[in-house]
C-alpha positions as CSV (number, residue, x, y, z in Angstrom):
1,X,84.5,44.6,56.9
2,X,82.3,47.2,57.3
3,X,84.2,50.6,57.8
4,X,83.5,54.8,58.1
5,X,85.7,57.4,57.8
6,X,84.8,60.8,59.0
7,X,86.5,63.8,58.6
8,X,85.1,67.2,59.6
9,X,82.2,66.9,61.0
10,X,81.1,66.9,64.2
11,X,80.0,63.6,66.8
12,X,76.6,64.5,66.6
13,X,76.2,64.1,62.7
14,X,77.7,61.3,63.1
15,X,75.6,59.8,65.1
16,X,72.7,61.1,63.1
17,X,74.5,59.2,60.1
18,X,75.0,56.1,61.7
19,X,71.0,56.0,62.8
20,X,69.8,52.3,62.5
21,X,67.4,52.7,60.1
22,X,70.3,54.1,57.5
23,X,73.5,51.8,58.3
24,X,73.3,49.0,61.2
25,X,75.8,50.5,63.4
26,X,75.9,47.9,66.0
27,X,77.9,45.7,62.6
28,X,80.5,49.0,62.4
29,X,83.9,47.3,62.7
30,X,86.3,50.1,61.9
31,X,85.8,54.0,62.9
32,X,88.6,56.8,61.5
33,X,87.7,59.8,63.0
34,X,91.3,61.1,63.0
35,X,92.1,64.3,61.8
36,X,89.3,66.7,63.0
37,X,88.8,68.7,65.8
38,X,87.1,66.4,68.4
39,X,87.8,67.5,72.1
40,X,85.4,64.4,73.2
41,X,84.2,61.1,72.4
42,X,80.3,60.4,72.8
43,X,78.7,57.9,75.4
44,X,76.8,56.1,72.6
45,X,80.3,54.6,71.4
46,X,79.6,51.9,73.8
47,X,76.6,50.8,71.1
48,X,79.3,49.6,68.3
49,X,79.6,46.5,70.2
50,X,81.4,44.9,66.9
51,X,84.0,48.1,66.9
52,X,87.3,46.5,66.3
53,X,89.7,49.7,65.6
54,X,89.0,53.5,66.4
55,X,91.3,56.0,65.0
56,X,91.3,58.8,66.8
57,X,94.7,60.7,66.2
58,X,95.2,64.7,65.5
59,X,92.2,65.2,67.6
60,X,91.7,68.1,70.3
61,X,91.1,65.1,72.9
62,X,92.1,65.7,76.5
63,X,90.8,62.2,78.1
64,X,89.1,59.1,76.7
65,X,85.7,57.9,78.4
66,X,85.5,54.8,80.2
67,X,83.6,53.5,77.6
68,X,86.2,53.1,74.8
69,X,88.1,50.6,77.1
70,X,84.6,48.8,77.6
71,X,84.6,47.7,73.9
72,X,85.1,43.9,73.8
73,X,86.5,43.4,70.3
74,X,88.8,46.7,70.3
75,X,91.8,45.4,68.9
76,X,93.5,49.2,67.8
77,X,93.2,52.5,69.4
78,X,94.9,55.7,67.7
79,X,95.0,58.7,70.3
80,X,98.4,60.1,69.2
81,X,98.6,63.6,68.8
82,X,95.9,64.9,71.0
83,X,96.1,66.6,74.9
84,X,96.4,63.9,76.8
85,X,98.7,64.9,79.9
């Protein structure tokens, strides 16, 4: 299964880490970005087609985009402790 974790460091160094050419992130089955500061998830999420869990607890989030609920093989989603009213 292939998994990252990320802890404090920002969406867009992710996505700079998970560039094609370094790791095939369309085969990314598990993301853990719990624990850091996020206030909002990127559009390109909708690109980890294979994305089966997201963890995305003790976050700064105050919504989730309509994209996370577009991912076909999502099968856990971690939100608590965020801003979500």
């Amino acid at each position: 299964m292939e998994a990252v974790l990320i802890s404090s460091i920002s969406f867009l160094l992710l996505a700079a880490s998970l560039d094609r050419h370094i790791y095939p992130a369309g085969q990314l089955q598990i993301l853990d970005v719990a624990d850091n500061s996020f206030e909002c998830i990127p559009d390109w999420l909708n690109e980890l087609e294979q994305l089966q869990e997201i963890y995305l607890h003790d976050n700064n989030l105050t919504s989730l985009p309509d994209v996370v609920f577009a991912l076909q093989n999502l099968r856990v989603l971690s939100i608590r402790e965020n801003y979500f009213f």
